[in-house]
C-alpha positions, 0 to 999 in steps of 0.5 A: 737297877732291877728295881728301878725304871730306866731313865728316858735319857738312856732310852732314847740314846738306845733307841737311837743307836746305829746298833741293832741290839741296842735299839732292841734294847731301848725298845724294850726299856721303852714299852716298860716305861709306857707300862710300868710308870706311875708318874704323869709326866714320865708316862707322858715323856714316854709317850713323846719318846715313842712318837719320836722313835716312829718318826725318826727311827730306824725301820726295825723300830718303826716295826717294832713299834707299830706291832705293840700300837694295839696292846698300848691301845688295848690297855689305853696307854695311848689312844687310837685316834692318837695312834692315827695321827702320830702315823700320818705324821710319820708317813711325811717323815719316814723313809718306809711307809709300808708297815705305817700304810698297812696298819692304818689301813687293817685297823681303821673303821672307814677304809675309804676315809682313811685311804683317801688320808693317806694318799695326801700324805704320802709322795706319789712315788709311794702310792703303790703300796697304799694298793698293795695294801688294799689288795691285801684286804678282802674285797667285800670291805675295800670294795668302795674303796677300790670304786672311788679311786677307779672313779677318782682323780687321786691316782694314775690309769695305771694304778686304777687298771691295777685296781681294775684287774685285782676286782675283775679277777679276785671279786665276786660276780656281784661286785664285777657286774658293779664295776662293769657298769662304768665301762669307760674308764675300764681297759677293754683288754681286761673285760675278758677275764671276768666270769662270764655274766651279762655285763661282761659280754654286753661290753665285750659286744660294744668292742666286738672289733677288739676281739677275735673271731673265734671269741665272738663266734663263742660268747653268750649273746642271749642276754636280755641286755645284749639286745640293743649292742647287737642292733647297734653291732649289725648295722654301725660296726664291721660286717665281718664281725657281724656275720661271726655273730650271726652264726653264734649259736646263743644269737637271740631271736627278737622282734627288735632286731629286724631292723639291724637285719633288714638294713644288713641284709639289704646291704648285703645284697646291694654287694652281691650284685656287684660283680666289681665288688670284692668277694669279702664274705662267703656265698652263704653269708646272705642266706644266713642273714636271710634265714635269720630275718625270715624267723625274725619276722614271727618272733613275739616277745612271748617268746622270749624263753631262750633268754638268760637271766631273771625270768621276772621284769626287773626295773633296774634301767635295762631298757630290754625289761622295759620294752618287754613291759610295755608290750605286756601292757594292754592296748589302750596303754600301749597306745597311750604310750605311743601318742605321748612318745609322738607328741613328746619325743621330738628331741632326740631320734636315733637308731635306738628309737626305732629299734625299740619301735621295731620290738613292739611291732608284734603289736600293731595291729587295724587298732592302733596303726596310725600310731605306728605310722606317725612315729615312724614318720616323725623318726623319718622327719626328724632324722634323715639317716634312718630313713632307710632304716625305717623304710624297710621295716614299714615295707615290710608290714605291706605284706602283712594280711592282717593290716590294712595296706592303705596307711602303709601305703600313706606312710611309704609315700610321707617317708619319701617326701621327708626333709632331706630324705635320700633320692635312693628311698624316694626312688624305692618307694615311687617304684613300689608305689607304682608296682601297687598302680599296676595291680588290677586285683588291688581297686583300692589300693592301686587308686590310693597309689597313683594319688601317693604318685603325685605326692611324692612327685610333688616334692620331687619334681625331676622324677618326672619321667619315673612316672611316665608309665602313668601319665602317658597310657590314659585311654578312656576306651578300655580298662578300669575307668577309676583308676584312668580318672586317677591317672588324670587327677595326677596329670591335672596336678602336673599341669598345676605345678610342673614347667613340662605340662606343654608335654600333656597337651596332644594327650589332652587335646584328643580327650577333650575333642571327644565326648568320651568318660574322660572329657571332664578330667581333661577341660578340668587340666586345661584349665588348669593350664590357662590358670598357670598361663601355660595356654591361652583361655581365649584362645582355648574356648574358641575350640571347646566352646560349640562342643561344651555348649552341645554336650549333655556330660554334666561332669564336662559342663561342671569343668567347662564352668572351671574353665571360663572362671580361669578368665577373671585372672587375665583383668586385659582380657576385658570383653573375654571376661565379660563374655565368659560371666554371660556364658555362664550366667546362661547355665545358671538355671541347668537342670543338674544341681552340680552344674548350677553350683559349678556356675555360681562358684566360677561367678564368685571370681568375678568382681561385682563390676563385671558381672554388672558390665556383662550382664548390661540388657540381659537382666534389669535393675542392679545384678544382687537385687535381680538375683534375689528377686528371682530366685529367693523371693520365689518360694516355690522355686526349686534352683537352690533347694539341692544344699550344695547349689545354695553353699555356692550362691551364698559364697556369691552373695556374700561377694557380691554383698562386700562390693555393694558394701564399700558403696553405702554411704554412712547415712544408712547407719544413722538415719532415724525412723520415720526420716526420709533417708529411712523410707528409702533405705534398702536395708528395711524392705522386707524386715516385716515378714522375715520372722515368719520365714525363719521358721523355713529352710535356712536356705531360703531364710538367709536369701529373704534376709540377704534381699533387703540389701539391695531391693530399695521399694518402700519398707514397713515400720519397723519399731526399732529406734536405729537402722543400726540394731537392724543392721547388726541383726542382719550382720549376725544372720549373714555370718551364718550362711 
């Protein structure tokens, strides 16, 4: 036989005998049967035999045979993408994968693919030597394999912590910051034991409370990336471990963070005077977070040289860089930015905002404010729980000489009046605002302040009393008139708005009998009360009317006008109507312009009836024609050259106009020239000469033009074919005035 082959018969009785040495045998038989065969169909039947022999023999030759698969491959006995089939199929078969599973996986061109081959073909209870093959393989070439599964629903938590652990602790730095960048399927017992690097630390601090003291007291918190977990840490997350934090020497300085300290600190000290509160931090606790809000304050993203990492901006979604990107743009960018974050930015608000509003801060400036401050505003608006946030931070910027103080000031006062804004910020801000009132040394500021009083008392309206140190000390006989007249403006608003305005009436009762600077501020609040019919007017101007009469205060006569105009609200009130269009109609040709306008507009809330009615044997002919012909068709009259007097009449005439309006019949826009209707028409009179007065004050043009209404004398011809085409002149030009 040394000549001849061995049959396949013998062989695979060899190969398939319970005898160890035999099988080795039948092995060796085998592999020279595969070699040595020159005929087709013997080759080929060797073939079937060993794929057989994998499937269904022992262990050994399962070894055996899946040693010599690269020397038959090697001289193309077999091929490889048989070798990888035949193998998947043994795995179904085989009561040992290990030696099938590790060899598929060294040998094959794409690891993912064929890992992901396997576990289909294999039971679940054998899935754990698929990963103990893997971690036999260098990492660089699993590494995708190991994510996917991570990733994957193929295997078990246990099985991916078992990944999970094999790359954190074997991997390079590189392939650990990949893997940390999926945080949430990553056990947090785990992240310690990666190399120390930004990723690993920047998920440590997301979990602070998972770890002791003396780790958070230790771990590297200067990494550009850090920055927003610790703003979220500082404020959202346990005090204790914030304090551990704060004393960490590697805690960065940066403008971004004052926020989280602000509101920390606040907190802090909201404790400290609360003698029933647990003493649960150290006495120093409170400086320390001081001190570190104190070197917040000036810190500027320039100065940024403590930080570790790239020192060059890197755009890989750290949204750190991109802050510091934006703040080293120039100002018309940086300004652009955040119009379009304001207009567009309306969706989502979170703490996240407004930190990263915060870091940009170093860069506000007289400029570009009221960009700050609309944002801030909008954040307060949109999202009620960081109102506290944000009032604290733009409080702060009040101390800042470099910034104007009056869109702060505008800002505190629109944080407090946002939807649903907590009572505690109304409170502070109405408390500062009233601090800023007192300070005599600040003009402008302390006016701006009272008028912000009432805005946020506007939306407020039982806070009331909080402002009593305001609307109760009016003296009009000492201190600085200015800010009197604004503390009276306040109380006309109250009087306006407020069920206790009965509570200003003594006060307003002694300033109106006299003839002091506050006289006009307090008939303006009287009327405003008769308006709310809190008082009576009739009532009223039986007490004020010989003093208003006799006053020589322009200022009084402008309020006592206000006043009487207050009346054409009460129609039953019939002959206090009619006497108050008289007693105005009187002031109508005052020396002072401000009054002479006052008196036209109180006359504009009359109807035209009325005013007829009052002004029966007082003035002749209809009431707009008397007006006209005595004031407008005298050129040289001066009673409406100031532009603030003619605003008004126009105002008058244009409601006057409307009444007399509804009384034209329909033949004053039909009737043809030369008709007898036509000679008679008040809209012809004076439409000869209005050209020439054009070229006049627009005044005086549009009061010629307004007279041809009403004055109803013989008109000149006109060479128009239709009343029409004048009347739709004449409407254009009214719109103008």
């Amino acid at each position: 036989m040394s000549g001849a082959l061995p049959s396949t018969g013998d062989v695979e009785w060899q190969l398939f005998s319970p005898n160890s040495i035999i099988q080795s045998q039948g092995f060796s038989n085998l592999l020279t049967l595969l070699k040595l065969s020159k005929d087709y169909a013997e080759r080929k039947t060797a073939v079937n035999l060993l794929w057989k022999a994998l499937n269904s023999g022992s262990e050994a030759l399962c070894n055996w045979i899946i040693l010599i698969f690269p020397c038959l491959i090697d001289t193309e006995i077999i091929c490889k993408d048989e070798v990888r089939k035949q193998c998947l199929i043994a795995l179904t078969n085989q009561h040992s994968v290990t030696p099938i599973i590790r060899f598929l996986i060294s040998n094959c061109d794409d690891i993912t693919v064929c890992v992901l081959s396997v576990i289909r073909q294999i039971a679940s209870e054998n899935i754990n030597e698929v990963l103990l093959a893997l971690e036999q393989i260098p990492i660089e070439r699993c590494f995708a394999c190991v994510m996917r599964l991570v990733l994957g629903a193929e295997i078990s938590n246990e099985q991916k912590n078992q990944l999970i652990h094999h790359t954190i602790t074997r991997g390079s730095y590189e392939h650990v910051q990949i893997l940390l960048e999926f945080d949430d399927v990553i056990p947090y017992y785990m992240i310690s034991l990666a190399e120390e690097s930004e990723a690993r630390n920047l998920l440590m601090l997301r979990r602070a409370e998972l770890y002791s003291r003396d780790v958070l007291s230790t771990i590297r918190l200067d990494y550009k990336r850090c920055l927003f977990a610790l703003c979220d840490q500082l404020v959202s997350k346990s005090f204790s471990n914030s304090l551990e934090l704060l004393q960490n020497a590697t805690f960065p300085r940066h403008p971004i963070l004052l926020s989280s300290l602000y509101t920390l600190y606040s907190c802090l000290s909201e404790w400290s005077h609360n003698s029933s509160m647990p003493k649960l931090m150290g006495r120093d606790s409170l400086e320390i977070v001081k001190n570190l809000l104190n070197i917040t304050k000036s810190v500027k993203l320039e100065d940024d040289g403590n930080f570790r990492g790239e020192e060059e901006i890197s755009m890989n979604g750290n949204l750190a860089d991109y802050l510091e990107w934006i703040y080293g743009s120039d100002e018309h960018c940086l300004n652009t930015f955040l119009e379009i974050w304001a207009e567009r930015g309306r969706s989502l608000v979170t703490n996240l905002s407004v930190n990263f509003l915060v870091g940009l801060l170093p860069k506000i400036s007289d400029d570009n404010i009221r960009y700050f401050i609309n944002l801030f505003v909008l954040f307060a608006d949109k999202n009620p729980s960081l109102v506290n946030e944000i009032f604290l931070v733009v409080l702060s910027l009040y101390s800042r000489a470099d910034l104007p103080k009056i869109p702060i000031l505008e800002c505190i006062a629109r944080i407090g009046v946002s939807k649903q804004v907590f009572q505690y910020v109304v409170r502070r801000a109405l408390k500062f605002l009233l601090v800023i009132s007192q300070q005599r040394s600040k003009s402008e500021e302390r006016l701006k302040a009272v008028e912000l009083v009432g805005d946020v008392w506007s939306r407020n309206e039982n806070l009331l009393d909080e402002i009593a140190q305001l609307t109760t000390t009016v003296d009009d006989t000492k201190g600085d008139l200015k800010f009197e007249h604004a503390k009276m403006s306040l109380i006309r608003r109250i009087c306006s708005q407020s069920d206790r305005a009965e509570e200003f009436l003594p006060r307003l009762s002694a300033l109106s009998n006299s003839n002091g600077p506050l006289l006009a501020d307090a008939v303006y609040a009287i009327a405003d009360l008769c308006r709310s019919e809190v008082l009576d007017v009739s009532a009223v101007l039986k007490q004020m009317d010989t003093r208003m009469q006799n006053t020589n205060c322009e200022e009084a006569l402008v309020a006592y006008c206000d006043l009487l105009s207050t009346s054409a609200s009460d129609p039953e009130q019939e002959e206090v109507i009619l006497d108050c269009i008289r007693k105005l109609w009187k002031l109508k040709s005052h020396r002072a312009a401000e009054v002479r306008a006052a008196v036209w507009r109180a006359l504009s809330a009359f109807d035209l009836p009325e005013v007829k009615r009052a002004l029966e044997g007082i003035e002749a002919g209809l009431v707009l024609s008397t007006c006209i012909q005595t004031i407008a068709n005298d050129k040289q009259s001066t009673l409406l050259e100031q532009k603030i007097v003619a605003e008004e009449f126009g105002k008058f005439l244009h409601k006057m106009i409307a009444c007399e309006l509804e009384e034209f019949g329909r033949s004053v826009y039909t009737a043809y020239e030369g008709s007898a209707r036509q000679q008679n028409s008040a809209l012809l009179e004076t439409i000869s000469d209005f050209k020439d007065l054009a070229s006049k004050t627009s005044e005086m043009a549009h009061l010629r033009m307004l007279s041809a209404w009403t004055i109803s004398s013989g008109a000149e011809s006109v060479q128009v074919k239709r009343t029409s085409a004048i009347m739709q002149h004449l409407y254009q030009l009214l719109t103008k005035v």
